[in-house]
N, C-alpha and C positions, 0 to 999 in steps of 0.2 A: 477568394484569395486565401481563404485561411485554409479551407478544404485543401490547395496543394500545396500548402506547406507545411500538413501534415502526414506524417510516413502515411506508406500503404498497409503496412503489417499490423495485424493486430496487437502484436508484440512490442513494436514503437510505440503508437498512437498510445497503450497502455502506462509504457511506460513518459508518458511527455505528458500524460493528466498526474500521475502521480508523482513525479517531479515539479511540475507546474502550482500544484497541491502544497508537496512538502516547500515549495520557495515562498508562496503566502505563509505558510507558519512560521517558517524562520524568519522572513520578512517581520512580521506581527513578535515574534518572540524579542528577536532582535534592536526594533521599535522598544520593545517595553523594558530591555535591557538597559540601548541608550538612553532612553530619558532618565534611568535613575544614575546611570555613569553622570551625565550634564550636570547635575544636581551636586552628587559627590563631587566631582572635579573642580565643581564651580566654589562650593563651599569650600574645598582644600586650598585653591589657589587665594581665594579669602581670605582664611584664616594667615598663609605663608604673606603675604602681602601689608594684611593688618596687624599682624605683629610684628615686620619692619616698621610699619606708620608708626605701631605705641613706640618701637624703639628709639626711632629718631625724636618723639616724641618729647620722652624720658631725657636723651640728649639735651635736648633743644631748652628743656625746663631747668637743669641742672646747671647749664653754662652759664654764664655773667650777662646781664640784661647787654650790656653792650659789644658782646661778643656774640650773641647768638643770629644777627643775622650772616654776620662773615663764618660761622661753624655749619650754617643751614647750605651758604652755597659749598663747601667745601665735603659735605657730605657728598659721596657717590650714592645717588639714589636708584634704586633696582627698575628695571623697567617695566612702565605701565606706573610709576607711583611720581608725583609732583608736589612741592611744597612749597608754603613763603608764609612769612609776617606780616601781619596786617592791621589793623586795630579795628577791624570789621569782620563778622565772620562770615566766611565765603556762602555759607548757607543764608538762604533768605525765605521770606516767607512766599510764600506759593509754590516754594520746588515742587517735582515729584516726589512722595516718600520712598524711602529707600525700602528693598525687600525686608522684611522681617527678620527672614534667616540674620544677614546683614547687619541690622539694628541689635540682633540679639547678641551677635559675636564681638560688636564693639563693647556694648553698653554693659555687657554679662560678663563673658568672656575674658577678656581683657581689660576695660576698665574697673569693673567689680573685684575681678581675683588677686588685681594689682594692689603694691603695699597700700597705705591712705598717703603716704607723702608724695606719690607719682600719680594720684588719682587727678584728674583735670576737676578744675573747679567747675566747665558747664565742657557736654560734649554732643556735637548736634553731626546727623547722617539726611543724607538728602540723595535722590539719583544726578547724576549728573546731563547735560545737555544732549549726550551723543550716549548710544546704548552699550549696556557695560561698563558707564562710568558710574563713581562713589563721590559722591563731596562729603569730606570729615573736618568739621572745625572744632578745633579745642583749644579752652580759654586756659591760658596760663597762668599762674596764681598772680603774677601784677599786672595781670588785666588784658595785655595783648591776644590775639589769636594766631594759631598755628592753622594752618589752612592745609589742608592735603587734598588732591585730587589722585582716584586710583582707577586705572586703567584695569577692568579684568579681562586677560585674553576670550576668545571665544572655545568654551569646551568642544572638544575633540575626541568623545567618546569610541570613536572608532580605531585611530593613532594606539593599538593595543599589540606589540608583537603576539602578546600569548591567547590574546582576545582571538588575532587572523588565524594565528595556527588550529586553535580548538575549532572556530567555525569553519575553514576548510580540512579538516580530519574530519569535523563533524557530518558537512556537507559531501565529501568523498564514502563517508561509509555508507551515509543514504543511499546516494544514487548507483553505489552497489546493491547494496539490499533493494534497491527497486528492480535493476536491471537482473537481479538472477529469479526473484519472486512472478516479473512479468514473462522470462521466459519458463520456466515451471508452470506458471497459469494457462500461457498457450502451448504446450507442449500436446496435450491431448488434442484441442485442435488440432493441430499439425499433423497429430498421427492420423484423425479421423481425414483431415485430408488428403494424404499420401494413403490410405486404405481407399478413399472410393476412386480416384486414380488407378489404384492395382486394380482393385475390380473392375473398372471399363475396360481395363487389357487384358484383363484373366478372369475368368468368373469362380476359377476353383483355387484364387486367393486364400491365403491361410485368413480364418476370423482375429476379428478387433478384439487386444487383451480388454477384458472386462473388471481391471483395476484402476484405482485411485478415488475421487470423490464421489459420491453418491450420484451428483447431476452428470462426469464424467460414466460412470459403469452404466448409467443409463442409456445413456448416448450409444457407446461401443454396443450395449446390448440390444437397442433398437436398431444398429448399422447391421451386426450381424444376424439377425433375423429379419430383413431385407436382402442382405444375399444369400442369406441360403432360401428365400423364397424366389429367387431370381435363378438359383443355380435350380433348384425344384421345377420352376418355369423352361428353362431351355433344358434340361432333361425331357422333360414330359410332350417339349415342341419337337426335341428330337427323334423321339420316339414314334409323336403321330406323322410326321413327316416319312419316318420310316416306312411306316405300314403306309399311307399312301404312295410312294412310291413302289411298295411292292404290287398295292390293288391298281397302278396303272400299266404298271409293266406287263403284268397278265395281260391284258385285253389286246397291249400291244404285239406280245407275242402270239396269240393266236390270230390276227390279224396278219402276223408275218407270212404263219405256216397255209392261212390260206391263201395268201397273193403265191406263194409258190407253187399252186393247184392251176393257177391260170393258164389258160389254152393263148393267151394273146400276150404276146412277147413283149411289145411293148406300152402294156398295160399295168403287166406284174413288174418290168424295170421304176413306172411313174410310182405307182403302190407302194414297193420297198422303197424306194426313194424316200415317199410320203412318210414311211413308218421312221426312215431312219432321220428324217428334222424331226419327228413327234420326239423319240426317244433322246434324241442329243438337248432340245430344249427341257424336256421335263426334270434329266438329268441336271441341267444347268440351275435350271431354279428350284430344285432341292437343293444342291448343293448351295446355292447361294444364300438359300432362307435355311438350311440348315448347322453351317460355319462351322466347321467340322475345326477351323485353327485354334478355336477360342478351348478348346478340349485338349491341345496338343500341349507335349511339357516343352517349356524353353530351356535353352541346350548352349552350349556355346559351339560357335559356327563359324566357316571361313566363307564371307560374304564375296569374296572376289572367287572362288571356286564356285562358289554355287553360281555367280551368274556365268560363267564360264561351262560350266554344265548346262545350263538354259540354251545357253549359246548353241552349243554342238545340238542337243538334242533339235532342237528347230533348222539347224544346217543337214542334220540326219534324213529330218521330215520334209524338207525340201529340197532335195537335189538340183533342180532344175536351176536353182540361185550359184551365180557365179559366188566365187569364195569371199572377194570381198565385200560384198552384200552383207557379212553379218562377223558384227568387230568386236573387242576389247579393249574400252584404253582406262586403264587404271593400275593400283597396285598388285602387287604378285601375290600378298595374303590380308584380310582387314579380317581381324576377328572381333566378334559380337555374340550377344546373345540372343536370341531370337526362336521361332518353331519352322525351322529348318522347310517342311513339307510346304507349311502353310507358305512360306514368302518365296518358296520353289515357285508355286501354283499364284501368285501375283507376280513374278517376276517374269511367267514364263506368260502371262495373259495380257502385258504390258509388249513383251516383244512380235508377241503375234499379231497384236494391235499395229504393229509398226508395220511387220512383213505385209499383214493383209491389204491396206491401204497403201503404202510405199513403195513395197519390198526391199526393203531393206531396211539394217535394225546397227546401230549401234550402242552400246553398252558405256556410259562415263562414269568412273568415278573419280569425286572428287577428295582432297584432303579432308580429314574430318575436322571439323572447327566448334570451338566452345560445347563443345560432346554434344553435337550435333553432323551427323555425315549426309551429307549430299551424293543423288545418283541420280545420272540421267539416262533414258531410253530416247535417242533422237532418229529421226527419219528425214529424207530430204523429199518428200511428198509435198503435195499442194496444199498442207494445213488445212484446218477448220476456222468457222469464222468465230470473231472475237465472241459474242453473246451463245456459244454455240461451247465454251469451252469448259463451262461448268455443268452444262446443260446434260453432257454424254455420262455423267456419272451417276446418273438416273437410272433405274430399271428397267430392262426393255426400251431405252432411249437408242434409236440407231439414226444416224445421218445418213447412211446409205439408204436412196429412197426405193432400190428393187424388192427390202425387206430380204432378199435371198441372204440364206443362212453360209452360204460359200462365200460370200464377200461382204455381208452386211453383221456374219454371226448371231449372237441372241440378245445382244444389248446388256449383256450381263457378266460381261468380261472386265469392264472397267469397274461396276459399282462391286465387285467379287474384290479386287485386288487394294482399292479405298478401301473396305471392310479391314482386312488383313492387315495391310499396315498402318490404319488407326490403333485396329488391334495392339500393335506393337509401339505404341505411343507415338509415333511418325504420320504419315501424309503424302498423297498424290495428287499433282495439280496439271495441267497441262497448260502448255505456252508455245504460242507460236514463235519458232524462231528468226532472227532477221535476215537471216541469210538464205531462207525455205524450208521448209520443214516444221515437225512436231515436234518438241519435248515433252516427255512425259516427266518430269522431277519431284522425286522421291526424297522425302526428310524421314531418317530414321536416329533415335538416339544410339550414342555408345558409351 
């Protein structure tokens, strides 16, 4: 539970311990604040309280013995404070004692600092029944008792306008200072992650700056000397790929010029045949293990042209196909960036896919959505089966079971055009549709 309801980013998650963090210490500061506020508040509303008590006190002693109980009810007495005449003092033996603070502010404070003619002859402090009460009896010089009961409110340390204001100024500038320190801390992350992203699309990405903290430059310094040993590696695969391609093509051409010496007609027809699947397959898986798009510069491009080019050229190559065997339905320009050749040569191995099993190819696109564009290659063919649909994007995977290269080709036409537009941060999947047929559906960013 806790796991999701924490961000995914490392940039949240950082910042929600270190907010979580700074809330324990204000927590804890703020604790240690209020408890000395209770203390002062409590002591103040004491002091404001028991210096009415000695007032009416003073009152009460000054007035004519037979007057002072009708001056006692006639006093407005402040609230939380109670009084009356008794000839017993409301304090008894076993009270609680009263706080010390308390006992100090009567017995110091105010009766001590008082002239000697207002001083009470005995004066006794006790807690009272219910918390926050005071019981104060003082004996009046002929003898009666003045009995007070004092009510102290409950401190309110918090009840502070300039107290709320500092703590949330205080608490707003933190959790800025958090939120711009945790995105600076993952900032480098982020770029090392958006650098090995370019690099799966481009191998001849620009290198990772090698500034900022010590553990940062190290990082960027170990990324880019990983791909420049990756650009080293596909260089060097390029290369021998090369030169095997050129030691097989040899062999195959003199193999040609001899089947052309052949006295039996159709001997040298099966022969050059023979030669021309060797040469079209060896082609293909060079080409395919050699990725010639990952080498091409990106360009900005009109995607609805180019598949409109694919189009005719395969209309060109086939005549035989009535005209509407091979369609368009999309917009009139969508421009992108992308390597033009390369997604030529996956767009046109997508639509041959379609002619050679179907014949027939149509071309969709769709609106682009949250910079994401959708394209479909569809055919009204007999599909492939479901377990069978990620299966063709395999190597050398063919469903056609003649193996013939005329109708089966090399198995190398679907995982050539995946390659490519992985390449290009996008994806080819294939889906039967419900109405018959194949789609091939294409995610490319824009």
């Amino acid at each position: 539970m806790m796991r999701q309801l924490l961000p995914r980013s490392l940039a949240g998650r950082t910042a929600v311990f270190l907010t979580l963090a700074l809330m324990l210490v204000q927590a804890a500061g703020l604790t240690i604040h209020a408890l000395d506020r209770v203390d002062l508040q409590r002591l103040g509303v004491s002091r404001e309280i028991s210096a009415r008590a000695f007032g009416i006190w003073r009152t009460v002693m000054l007035a004519p013995p037979d007057r002072r109980e009708s001056m006692l009810f006639d006093i407005e007495l402040p609230d939380g404070l109670a009084a009356d005449l008794s000839d017993m003092p409301a304090v008894r033996p076993g009270m609680p004692r009263a706080p010390l603070a308390l006992v100090r502010l009567f017995q110091l404070d105010l009766i001590a600092s008082s002239p000697p003619r207002f001083r009470p002859r005995e004066a006794l402090v006790a807690s009272g029944p219910r918390p926050g009460m005071l019981v104060v009896a003082m004996r009046l010089p002929d003898g009666p008792w003045l009995n007070m009961w004092l009510t102290l409110p409950p401190p309110r340390p918090w009840h502070s306008e300039t107290f709320l204001i500092a703590f949330m100024l205080m608490t707003g500038a933190a959790l800025a200072l958090i939120l711009w320190a945790t995105r600076r801390l993952v900032r480098p992350v982020s770029a090392l992650a958006h650098a090995a992203d370019r690099l799966g699309r481009d191998v001849n990405a620009p290198p990772l700056p090698e500034v900022g903290p010590s553990e940062v430059v190290t990082a960027a310094r170990a990324f880019n000397t990983m791909a420049e040993r990756i650009r080293r590696f596909v260089g060097d695969r390029t290369q021998m790929l090369a030169a095997i391609g050129h030691d097989l093509r040899t062999p195959i051409t003199r193999l040609r010029l001899r089947a052309e010496f052949l006295d039996d007609d159709e001997q040298r027809r099966k022969m050059l045949a023979d030669l021309d699947e060797m040469e079209a397959m060896v082609n293909a898986t060079l080409a395919f293990a050699r990725d010639d798009s990952a080498t091409e510069p990106s360009v900005a491009l009109d995607l609805a042209a180019l598949c409109r080019t694919v189009l005719d050229e395969a209309a060109d190559a086939r005549p035989e196909l009535p005209p509407e065997a091979i369609s368009y339905e999309g917009p009139d320009r969508l421009r992108i960036r992308g390597r033009p050749i390369a997604l030529k040569r996956a767009l046109a191995n997508l639509v041959a896919n379609a002619l050679n099993y179907a014949g027939m190819a149509r071309v969709v696109i769709d609106a682009p959505s949250h910079g994401i564009l959708t394209l479909r290659v569809e055919d009204e063919g007999e599909g492939i089966p479901e377990e069978s649909l990620e299966a063709v994007f395999q190597p050398f995977r063919r469903l056609e079971v003649s193996r013939n290269r005329e109708t089966g080709g090399t198995g190398l036409g679907l995982p050539i055009a995946r390659n490519i537009l992985r390449a290009h941060g996008g994806d080819v999947v294939l889906r039967n549709r419900p109405e018959g047929g194949l789609a091939a559906v294409v995610t490319l960013p824009v």
